[in-house]
PABAVO-552141 format. One record per residue (C-alpha): x, y, z; residue in three letters; residue number from 1. Coordinates in steps of 0.2 Angstrom, whole numbers. Example, Ala and Ser with C-alpha at 12.3 -4.5 7.8 and 13.67 -1.06 7.14 Angstrom:
<atom X="62" Y="-22" Z="39" rest="Ala" nr="1"/>
<atom X="68" Y="-5" Z="36" rest="Ser" nr="2"/>
This chain:
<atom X="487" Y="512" Z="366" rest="Unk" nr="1"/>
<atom X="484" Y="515" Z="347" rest="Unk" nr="2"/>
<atom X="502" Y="522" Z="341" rest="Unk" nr="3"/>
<atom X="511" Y="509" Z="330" rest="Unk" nr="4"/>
<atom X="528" Y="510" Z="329" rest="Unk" nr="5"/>
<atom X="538" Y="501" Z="314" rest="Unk" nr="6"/>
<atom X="552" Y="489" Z="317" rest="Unk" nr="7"/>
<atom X="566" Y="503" Z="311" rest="Unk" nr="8"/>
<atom X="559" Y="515" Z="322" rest="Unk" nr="9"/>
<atom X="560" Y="504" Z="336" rest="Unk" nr="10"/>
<atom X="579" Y="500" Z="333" rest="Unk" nr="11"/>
<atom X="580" Y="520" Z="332" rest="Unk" nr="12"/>
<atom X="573" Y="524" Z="348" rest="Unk" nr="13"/>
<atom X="583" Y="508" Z="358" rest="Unk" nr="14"/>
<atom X="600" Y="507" Z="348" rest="Unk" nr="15"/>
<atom X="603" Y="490" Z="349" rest="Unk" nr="16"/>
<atom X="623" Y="482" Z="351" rest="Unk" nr="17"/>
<atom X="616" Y="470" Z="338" rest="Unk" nr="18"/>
<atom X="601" Y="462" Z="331" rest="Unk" nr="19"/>
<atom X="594" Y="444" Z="327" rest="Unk" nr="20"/>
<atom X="580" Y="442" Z="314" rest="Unk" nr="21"/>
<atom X="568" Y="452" Z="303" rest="Unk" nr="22"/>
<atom X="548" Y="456" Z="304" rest="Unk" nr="23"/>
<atom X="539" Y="464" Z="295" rest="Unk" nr="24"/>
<atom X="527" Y="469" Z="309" rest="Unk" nr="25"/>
<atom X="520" Y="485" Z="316" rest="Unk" nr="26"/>
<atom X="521" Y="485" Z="335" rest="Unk" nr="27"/>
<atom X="504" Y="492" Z="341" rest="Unk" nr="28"/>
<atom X="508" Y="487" Z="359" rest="Unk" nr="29"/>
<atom X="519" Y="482" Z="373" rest="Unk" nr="30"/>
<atom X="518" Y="465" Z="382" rest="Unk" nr="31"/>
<atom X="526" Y="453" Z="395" rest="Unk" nr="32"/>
<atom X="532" Y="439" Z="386" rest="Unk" nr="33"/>
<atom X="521" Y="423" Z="392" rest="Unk" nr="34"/>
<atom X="504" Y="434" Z="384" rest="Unk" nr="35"/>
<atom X="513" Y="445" Z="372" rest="Unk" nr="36"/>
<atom X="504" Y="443" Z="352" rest="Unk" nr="37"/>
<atom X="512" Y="447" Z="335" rest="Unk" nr="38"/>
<atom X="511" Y="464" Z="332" rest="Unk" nr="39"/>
<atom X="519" Y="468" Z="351" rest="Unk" nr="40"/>
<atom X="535" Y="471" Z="358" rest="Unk" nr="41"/>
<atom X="542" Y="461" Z="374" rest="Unk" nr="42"/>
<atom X="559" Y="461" Z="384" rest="Unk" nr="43"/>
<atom X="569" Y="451" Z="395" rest="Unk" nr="44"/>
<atom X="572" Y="462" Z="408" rest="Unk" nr="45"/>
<atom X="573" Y="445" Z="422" rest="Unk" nr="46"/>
<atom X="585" Y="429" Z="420" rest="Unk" nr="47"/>
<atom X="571" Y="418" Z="428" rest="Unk" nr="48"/>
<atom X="559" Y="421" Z="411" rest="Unk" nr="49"/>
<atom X="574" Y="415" Z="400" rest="Unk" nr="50"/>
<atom X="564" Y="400" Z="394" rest="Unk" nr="51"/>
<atom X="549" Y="411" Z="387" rest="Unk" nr="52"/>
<atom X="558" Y="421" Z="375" rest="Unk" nr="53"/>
<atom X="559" Y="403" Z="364" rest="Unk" nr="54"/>
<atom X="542" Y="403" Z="364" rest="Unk" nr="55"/>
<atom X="534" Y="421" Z="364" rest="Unk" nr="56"/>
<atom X="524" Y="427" Z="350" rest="Unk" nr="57"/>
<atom X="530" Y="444" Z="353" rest="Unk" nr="58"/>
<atom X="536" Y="452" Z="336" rest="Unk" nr="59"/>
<atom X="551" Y="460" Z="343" rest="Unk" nr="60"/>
<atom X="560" Y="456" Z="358" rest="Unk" nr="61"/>
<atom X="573" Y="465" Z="367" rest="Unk" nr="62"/>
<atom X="587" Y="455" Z="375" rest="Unk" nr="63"/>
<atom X="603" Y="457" Z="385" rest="Unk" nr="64"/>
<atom X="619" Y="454" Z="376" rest="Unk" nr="65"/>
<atom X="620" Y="435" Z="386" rest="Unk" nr="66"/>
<atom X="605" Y="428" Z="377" rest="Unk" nr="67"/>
<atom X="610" Y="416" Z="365" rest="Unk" nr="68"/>
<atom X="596" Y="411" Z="356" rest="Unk" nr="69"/>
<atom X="589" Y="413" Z="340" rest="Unk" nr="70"/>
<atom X="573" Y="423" Z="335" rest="Unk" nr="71"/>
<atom X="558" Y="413" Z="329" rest="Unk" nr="72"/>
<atom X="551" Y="418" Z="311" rest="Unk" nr="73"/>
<atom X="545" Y="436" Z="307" rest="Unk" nr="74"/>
<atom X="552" Y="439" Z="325" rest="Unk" nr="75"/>
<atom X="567" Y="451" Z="330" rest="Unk" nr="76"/>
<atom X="578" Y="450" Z="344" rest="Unk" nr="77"/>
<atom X="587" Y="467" Z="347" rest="Unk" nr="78"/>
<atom X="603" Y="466" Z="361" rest="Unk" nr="79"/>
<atom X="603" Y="480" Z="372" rest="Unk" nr="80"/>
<atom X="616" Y="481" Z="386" rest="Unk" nr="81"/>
<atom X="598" Y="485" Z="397" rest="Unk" nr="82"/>
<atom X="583" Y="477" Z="391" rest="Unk" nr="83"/>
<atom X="572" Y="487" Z="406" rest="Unk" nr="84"/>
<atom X="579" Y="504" Z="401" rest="Unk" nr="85"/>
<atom X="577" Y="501" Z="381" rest="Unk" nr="86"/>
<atom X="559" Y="498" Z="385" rest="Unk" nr="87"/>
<atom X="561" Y="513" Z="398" rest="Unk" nr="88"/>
<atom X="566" Y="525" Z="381" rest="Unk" nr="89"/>
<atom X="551" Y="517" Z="373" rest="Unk" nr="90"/>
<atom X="537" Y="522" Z="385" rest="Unk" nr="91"/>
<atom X="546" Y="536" Z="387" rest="Unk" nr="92"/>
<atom X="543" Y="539" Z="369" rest="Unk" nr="93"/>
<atom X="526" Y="534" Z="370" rest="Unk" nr="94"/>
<atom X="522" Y="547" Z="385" rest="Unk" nr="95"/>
<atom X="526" Y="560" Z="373" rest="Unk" nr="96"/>
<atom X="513" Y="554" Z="358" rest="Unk" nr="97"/>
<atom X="499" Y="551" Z="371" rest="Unk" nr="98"/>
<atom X="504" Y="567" Z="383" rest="Unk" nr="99"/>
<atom X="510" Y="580" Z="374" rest="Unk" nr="100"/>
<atom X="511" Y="597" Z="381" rest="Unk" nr="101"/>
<atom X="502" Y="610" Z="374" rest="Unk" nr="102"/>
<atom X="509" Y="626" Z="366" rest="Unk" nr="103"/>
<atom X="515" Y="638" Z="381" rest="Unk" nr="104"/>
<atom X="504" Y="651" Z="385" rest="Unk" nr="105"/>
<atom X="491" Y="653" Z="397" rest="Unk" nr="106"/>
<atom X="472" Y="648" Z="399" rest="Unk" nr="107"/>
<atom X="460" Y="661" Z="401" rest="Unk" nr="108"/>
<atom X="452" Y="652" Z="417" rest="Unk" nr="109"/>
<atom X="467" Y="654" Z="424" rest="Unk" nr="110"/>
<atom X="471" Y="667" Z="440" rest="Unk" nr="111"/>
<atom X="489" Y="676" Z="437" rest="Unk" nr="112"/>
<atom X="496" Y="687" Z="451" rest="Unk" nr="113"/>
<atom X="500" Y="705" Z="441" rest="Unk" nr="114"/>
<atom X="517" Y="702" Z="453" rest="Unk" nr="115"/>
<atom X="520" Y="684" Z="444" rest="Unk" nr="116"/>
<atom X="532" Y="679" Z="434" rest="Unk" nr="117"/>
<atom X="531" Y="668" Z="420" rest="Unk" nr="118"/>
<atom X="542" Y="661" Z="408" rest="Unk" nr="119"/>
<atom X="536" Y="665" Z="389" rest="Unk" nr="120"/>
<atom X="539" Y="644" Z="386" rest="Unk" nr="121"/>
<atom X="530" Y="639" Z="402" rest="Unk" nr="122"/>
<atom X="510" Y="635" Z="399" rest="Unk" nr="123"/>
<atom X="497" Y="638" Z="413" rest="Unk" nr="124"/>
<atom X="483" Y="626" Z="411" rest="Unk" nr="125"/>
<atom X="465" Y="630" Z="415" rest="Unk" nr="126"/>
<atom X="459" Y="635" Z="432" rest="Unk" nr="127"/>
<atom X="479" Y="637" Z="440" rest="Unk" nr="128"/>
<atom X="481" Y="652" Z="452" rest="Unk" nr="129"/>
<atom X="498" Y="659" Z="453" rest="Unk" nr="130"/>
<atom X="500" Y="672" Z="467" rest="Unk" nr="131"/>
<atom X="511" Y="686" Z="468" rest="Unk" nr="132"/>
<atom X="528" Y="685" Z="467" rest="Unk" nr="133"/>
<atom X="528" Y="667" Z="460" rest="Unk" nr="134"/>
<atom X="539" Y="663" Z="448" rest="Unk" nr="135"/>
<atom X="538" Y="649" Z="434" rest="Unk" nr="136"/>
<atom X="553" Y="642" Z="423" rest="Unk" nr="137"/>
<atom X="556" Y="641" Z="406" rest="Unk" nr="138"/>
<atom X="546" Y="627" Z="397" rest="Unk" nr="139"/>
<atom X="538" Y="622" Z="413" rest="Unk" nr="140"/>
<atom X="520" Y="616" Z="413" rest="Unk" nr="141"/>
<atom X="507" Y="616" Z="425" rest="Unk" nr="142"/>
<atom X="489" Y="604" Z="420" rest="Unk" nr="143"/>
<atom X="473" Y="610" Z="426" rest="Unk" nr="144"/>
<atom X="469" Y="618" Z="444" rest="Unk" nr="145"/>
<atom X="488" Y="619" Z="451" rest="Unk" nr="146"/>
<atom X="490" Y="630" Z="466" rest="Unk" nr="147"/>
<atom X="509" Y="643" Z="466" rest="Unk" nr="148"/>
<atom X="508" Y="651" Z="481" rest="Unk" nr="149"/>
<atom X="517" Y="667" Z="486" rest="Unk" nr="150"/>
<atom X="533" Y="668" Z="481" rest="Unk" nr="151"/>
<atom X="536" Y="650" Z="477" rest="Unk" nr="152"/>
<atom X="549" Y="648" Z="462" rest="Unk" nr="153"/>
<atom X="546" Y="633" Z="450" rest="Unk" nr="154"/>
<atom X="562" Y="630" Z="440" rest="Unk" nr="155"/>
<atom X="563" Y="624" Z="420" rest="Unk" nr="156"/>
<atom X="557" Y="608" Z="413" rest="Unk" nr="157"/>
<atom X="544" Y="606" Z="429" rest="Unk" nr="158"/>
<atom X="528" Y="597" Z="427" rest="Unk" nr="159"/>
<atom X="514" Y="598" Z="440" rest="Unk" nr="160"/>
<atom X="498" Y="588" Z="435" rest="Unk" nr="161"/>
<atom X="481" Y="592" Z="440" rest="Unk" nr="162"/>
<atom X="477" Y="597" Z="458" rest="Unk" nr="163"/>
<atom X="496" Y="600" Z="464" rest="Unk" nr="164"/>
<atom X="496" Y="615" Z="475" rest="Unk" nr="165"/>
<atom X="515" Y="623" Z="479" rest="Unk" nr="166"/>
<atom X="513" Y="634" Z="494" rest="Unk" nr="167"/>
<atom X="520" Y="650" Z="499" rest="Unk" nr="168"/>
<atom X="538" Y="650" Z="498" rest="Unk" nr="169"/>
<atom X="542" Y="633" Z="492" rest="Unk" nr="170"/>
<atom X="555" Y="632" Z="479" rest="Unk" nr="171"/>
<atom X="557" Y="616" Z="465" rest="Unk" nr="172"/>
<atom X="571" Y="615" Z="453" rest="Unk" nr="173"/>
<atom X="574" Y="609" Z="437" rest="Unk" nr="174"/>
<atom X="564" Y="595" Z="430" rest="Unk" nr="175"/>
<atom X="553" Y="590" Z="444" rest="Unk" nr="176"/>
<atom X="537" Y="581" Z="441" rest="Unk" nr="177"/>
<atom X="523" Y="580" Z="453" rest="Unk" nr="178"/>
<atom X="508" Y="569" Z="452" rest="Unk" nr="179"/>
<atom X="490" Y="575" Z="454" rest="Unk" nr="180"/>
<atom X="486" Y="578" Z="471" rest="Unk" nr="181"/>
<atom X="503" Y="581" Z="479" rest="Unk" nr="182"/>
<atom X="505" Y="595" Z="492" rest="Unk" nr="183"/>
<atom X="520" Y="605" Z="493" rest="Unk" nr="184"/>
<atom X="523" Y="616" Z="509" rest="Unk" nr="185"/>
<atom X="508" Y="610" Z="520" rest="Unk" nr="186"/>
<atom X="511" Y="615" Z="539" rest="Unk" nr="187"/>
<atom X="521" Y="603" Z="549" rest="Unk" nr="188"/>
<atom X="513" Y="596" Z="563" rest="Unk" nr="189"/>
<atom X="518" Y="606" Z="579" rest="Unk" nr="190"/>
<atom X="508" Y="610" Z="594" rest="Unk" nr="191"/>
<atom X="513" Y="611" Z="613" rest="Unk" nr="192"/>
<atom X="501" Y="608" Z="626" rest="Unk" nr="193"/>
<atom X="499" Y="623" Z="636" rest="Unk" nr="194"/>
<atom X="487" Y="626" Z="647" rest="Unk" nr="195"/>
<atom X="476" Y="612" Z="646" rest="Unk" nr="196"/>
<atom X="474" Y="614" Z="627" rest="Unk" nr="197"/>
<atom X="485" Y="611" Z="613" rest="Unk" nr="198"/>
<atom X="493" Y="625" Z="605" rest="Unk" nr="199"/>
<atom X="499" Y="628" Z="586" rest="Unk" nr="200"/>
<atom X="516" Y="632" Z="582" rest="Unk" nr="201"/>
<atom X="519" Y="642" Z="567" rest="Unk" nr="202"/>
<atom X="525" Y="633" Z="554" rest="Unk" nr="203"/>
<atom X="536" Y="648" Z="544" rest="Unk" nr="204"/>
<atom X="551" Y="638" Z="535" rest="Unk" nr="205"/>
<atom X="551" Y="632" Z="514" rest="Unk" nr="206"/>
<atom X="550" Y="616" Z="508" rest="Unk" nr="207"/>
<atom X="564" Y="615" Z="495" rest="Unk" nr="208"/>
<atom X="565" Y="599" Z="482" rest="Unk" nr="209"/>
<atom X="580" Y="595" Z="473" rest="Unk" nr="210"/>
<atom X="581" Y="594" Z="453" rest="Unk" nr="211"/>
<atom X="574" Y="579" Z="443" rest="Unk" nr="212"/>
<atom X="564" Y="574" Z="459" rest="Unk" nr="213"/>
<atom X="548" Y="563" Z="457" rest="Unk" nr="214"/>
<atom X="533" Y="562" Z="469" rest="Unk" nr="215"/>
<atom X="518" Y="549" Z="466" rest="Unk" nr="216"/>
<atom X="500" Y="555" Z="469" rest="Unk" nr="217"/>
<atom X="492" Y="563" Z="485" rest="Unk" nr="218"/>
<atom X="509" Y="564" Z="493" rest="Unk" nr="219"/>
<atom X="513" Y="579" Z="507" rest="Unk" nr="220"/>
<atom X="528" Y="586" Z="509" rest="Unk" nr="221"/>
<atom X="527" Y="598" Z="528" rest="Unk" nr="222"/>
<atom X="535" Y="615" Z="526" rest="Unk" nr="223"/>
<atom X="548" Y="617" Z="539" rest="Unk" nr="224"/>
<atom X="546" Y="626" Z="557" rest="Unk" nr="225"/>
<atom X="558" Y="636" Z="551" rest="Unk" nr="226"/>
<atom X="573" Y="636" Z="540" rest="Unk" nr="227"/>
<atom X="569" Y="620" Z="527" rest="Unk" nr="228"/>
<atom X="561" Y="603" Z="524" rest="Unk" nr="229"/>
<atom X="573" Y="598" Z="511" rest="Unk" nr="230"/>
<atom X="573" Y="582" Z="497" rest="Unk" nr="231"/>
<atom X="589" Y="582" Z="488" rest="Unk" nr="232"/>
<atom X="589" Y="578" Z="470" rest="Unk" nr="233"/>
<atom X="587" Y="564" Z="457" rest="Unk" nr="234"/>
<atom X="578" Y="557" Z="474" rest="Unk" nr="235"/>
<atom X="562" Y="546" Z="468" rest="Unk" nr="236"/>
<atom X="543" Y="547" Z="479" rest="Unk" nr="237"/>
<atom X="530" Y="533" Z="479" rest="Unk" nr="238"/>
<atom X="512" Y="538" Z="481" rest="Unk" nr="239"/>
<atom X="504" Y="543" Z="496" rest="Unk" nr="240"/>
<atom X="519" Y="548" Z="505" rest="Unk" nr="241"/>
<atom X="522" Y="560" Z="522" rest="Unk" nr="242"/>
<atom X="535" Y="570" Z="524" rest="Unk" nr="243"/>
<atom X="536" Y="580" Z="542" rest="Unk" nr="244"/>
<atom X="543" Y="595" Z="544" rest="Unk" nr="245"/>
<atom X="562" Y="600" Z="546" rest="Unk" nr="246"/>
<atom X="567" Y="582" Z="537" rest="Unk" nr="247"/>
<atom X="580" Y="581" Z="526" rest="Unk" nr="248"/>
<atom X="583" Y="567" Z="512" rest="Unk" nr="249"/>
<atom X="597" Y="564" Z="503" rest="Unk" nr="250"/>
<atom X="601" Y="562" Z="484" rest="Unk" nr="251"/>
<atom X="594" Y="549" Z="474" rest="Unk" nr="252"/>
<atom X="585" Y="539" Z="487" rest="Unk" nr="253"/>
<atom X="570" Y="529" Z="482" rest="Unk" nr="254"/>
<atom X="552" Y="529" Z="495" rest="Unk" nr="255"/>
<atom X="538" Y="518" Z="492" rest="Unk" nr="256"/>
<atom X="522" Y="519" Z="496" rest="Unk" nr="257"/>
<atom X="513" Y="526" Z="510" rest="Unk" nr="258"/>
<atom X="534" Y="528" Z="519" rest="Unk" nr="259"/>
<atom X="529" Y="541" Z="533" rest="Unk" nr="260"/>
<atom X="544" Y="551" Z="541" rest="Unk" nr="261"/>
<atom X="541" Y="561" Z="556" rest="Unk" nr="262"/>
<atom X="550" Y="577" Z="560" rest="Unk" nr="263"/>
<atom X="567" Y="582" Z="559" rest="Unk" nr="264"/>
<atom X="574" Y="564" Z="552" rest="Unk" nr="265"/>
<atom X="588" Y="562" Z="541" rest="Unk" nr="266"/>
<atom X="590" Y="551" Z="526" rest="Unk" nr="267"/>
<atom X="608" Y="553" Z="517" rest="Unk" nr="268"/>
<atom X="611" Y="548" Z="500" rest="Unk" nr="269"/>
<atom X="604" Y="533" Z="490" rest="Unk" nr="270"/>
<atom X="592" Y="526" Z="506" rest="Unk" nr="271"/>
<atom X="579" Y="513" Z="500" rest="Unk" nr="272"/>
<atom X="563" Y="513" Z="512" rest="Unk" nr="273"/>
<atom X="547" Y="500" Z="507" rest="Unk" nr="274"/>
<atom X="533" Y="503" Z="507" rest="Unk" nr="275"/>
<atom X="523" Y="507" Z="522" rest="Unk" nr="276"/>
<atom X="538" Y="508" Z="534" rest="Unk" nr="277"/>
<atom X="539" Y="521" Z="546" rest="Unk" nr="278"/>
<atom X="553" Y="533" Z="552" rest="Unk" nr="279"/>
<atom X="552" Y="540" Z="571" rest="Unk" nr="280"/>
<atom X="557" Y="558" Z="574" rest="Unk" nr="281"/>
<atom X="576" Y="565" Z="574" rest="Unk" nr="282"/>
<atom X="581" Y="547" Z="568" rest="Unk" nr="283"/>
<atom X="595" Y="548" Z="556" rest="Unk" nr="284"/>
<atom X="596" Y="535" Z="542" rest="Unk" nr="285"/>
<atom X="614" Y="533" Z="534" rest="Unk" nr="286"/>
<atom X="620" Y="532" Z="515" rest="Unk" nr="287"/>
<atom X="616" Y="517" Z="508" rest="Unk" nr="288"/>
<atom X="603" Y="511" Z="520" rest="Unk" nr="289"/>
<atom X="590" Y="500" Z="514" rest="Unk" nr="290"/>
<atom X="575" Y="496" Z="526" rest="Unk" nr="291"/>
<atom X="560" Y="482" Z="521" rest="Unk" nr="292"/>
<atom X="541" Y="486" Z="520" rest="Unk" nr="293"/>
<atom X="533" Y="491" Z="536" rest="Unk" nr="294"/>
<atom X="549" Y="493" Z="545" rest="Unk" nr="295"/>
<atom X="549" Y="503" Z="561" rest="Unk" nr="296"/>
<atom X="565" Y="515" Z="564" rest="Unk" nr="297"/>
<atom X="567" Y="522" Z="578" rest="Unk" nr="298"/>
<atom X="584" Y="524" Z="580" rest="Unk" nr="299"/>
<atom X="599" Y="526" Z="569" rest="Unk" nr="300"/>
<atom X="603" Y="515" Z="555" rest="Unk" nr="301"/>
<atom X="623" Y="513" Z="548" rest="Unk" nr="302"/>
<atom X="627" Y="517" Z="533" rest="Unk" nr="303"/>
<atom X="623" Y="500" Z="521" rest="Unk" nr="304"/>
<atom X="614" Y="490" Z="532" rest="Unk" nr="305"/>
<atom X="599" Y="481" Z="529" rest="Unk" nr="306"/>
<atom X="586" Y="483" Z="541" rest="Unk" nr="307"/>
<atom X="567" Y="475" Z="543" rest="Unk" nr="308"/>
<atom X="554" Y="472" Z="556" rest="Unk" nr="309"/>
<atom X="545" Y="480" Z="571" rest="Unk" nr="310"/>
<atom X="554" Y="487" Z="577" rest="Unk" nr="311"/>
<atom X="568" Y="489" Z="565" rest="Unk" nr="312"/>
<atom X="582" Y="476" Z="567" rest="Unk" nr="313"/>
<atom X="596" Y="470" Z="554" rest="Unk" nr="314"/>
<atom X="588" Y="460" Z="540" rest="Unk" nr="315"/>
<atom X="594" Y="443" Z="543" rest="Unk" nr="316"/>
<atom X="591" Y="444" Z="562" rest="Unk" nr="317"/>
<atom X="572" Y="447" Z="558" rest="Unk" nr="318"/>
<atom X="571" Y="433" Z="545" rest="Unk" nr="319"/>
<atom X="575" Y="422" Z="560" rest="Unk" nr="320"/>
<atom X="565" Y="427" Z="571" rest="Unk" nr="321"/>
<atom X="551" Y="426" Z="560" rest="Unk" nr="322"/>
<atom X="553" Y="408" Z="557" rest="Unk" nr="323"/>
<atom X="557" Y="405" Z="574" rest="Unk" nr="324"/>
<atom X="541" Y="413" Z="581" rest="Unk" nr="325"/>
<atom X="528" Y="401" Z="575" rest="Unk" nr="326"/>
<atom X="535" Y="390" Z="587" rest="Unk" nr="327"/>
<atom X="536" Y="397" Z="601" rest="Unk" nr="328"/>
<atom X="517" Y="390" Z="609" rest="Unk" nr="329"/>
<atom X="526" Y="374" Z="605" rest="Unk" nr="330"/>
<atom X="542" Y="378" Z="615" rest="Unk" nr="331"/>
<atom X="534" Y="386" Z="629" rest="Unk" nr="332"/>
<atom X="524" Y="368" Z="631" rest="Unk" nr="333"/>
<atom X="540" Y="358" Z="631" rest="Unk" nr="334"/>
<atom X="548" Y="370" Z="644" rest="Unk" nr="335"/>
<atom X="534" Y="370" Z="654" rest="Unk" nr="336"/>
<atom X="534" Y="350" Z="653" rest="Unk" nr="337"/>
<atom X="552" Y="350" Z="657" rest="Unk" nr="338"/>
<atom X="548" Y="358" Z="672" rest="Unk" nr="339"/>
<atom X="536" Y="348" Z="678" rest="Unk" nr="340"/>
<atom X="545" Y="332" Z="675" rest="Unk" nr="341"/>
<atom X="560" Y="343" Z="686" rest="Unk" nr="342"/>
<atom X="551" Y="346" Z="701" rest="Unk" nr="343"/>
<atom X="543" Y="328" Z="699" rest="Unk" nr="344"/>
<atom X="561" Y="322" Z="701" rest="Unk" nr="345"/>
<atom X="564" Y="333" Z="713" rest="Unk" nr="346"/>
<atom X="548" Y="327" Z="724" rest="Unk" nr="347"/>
<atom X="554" Y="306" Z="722" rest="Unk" nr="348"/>
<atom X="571" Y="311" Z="728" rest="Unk" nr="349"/>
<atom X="567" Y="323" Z="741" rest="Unk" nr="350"/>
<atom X="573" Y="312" Z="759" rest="Unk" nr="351"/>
């Protein structure tokens, strides 16, 4: 990172309740606290690394409004009700220094249906094709080699990164970013055996994705068999993700990486699902739900609950069983002692 950002355009940018101290210092760079040097910027954003604010070397520190200690000199502390999203709203400032979007318009390399509609603020990067009847939204942008397929609709304030193809049909409201690499509208996986052989099943339905939605690189999202494959909005998607067709997530929920969901699940609002867990098909997860890495669902799961494990059973249960398993060789070589000492007993009394 070479932006340097001085100490009154930091307070700008993060608005702090209050501040402790003074520098003098540039920040050049952002830092955890045990390593952070003069000239960067740190945060307590977790109780447990109370004790290394006191001794940080971090010129300027952001802390929540229960930290009451003093800065060290040409150090400031800055209180922020949220020490992780006021360093949030500095990378996010950051991101538009190092990232900027070009001026709208569209490269010459590009492809643009003559049926294509685009909005005079949206910019078409090099080597994008855009079939016809496709239609891009106003300050949209789309990096270099994106794929809109045929009548696919890509709201305002979108940002596709290199190597994103939207297929035929697939619609993406407002302000959704895709990393490089994600597949939008890819066939679901349907075949019936027939025959002998196994026999494709048209895939003719949309995938539609919800405003403010985020998916992580070389995600797939399956269009639908028919009518939709759905993600609701302000829902966030971890990289390498699969997404089959017909499912339908909720609002806000948060999947992490490699989550696979076969077809035609449900995920209601503000479900948690770690990474690598998998999801059966027509398996319904309710609002709330929140499932560990690698879990397997294969049945419903109540709204709330904490599940974990292969396959999926409530949290605490699986903890258990986890510790209790290591010992099960020795338990099964006690039982099988006590039987023997039984039927030993049984043989000395026998008439």
């Amino acid at each position: 990172m070479k932006l340097v950002f001085t100490p009154e355009e930091i307070i700008a940018i993060v608005q702090p309740r209050t501040q402790r101290g003074a520098t003098q210092q540039s920040i050049r760079g952002l830092s955890a606290l045990g390593p952070a040097q003069t000239g960067e910027l740190s945060f307590l954003g977790n109780a447990k690394y109370k004790a290394e604010v006191a001794s940080t070397r971090a010129s300027i520190v952001l802390v929540p409004a229960e930290y009451e200690g003093e800065p060290a000199s040409d150090q400031l502390l800055l209180v922020v009700d949220n020490p992780s999203a006021g360093i949030a709203r500095i990378c996010a400032r950051l991101e538009q220094e190092l990232w900027p979007k070009p001026a709208p318009g569209i490269h010459p390399s590009a492809v643009i249906a003559p049926t294509a509609r685009i909005a005079p603020s949206a910019t078409v990067g090099p080597l994008c094709v855009v079939e016809d009847g496709a239609q891009i939204g106003e300050r949209t942008h789309l990096q270099a080699q994106v794929f809109i397929g045929r009548n696919a609709e890509i709201g305002d304030d979108c940002w596709l990164m290199p190597g994103v193809i939207v297929a035929t049909e697939c619609v993406l409201k407002e302000r959704v970013r895709l990393q490089p690499g994600v597949v939008v509208g890819s066939d679901g996986f349907g075949y019936d055996f027939v025959e002998g052989r196994h026999q494709k099943i048209p895939q003719v339905g949309q995938v539609i994705i919800g405003a403010d939605v985020e998916i992580g690189a070389n995600s797939a999202l399956d269009r639908a068999r028919f009518s939709k494959t759905l993600i609701g909005e302000g829902t966030k998607i971890d990289n390498l993700v699969q997404i089959a067709h017909n499912v339908i997530i909720g609002r806000h929920c948060i999947l992490c990486s490699q989550v696979g969901i076969a077809g035609s699940s449900t995920l209601e609002d503000y479900v948690i699902l770690g990474g690598q867990a998998g999801v059966g098909g027509h398996v319904t997860i309710r609002k709330g739900a929140k499932a560990g890495g690698r879990a397997a669902i294969t049945a419903e799961v109540s709204a709330g609950s904490y599940v974990n494990g292969n396959p999926a059973m409530p949290y605490m249960l699986e903890r258990r069983l986890a510790v209790l398993q290591p010992k099960l060789p020795e338990l099964f070589r006690r039982v099988s002692g006590l039987e023997a000492e039984i039927d030993r007993l049984k043989k000395a009394s026998a008439p």
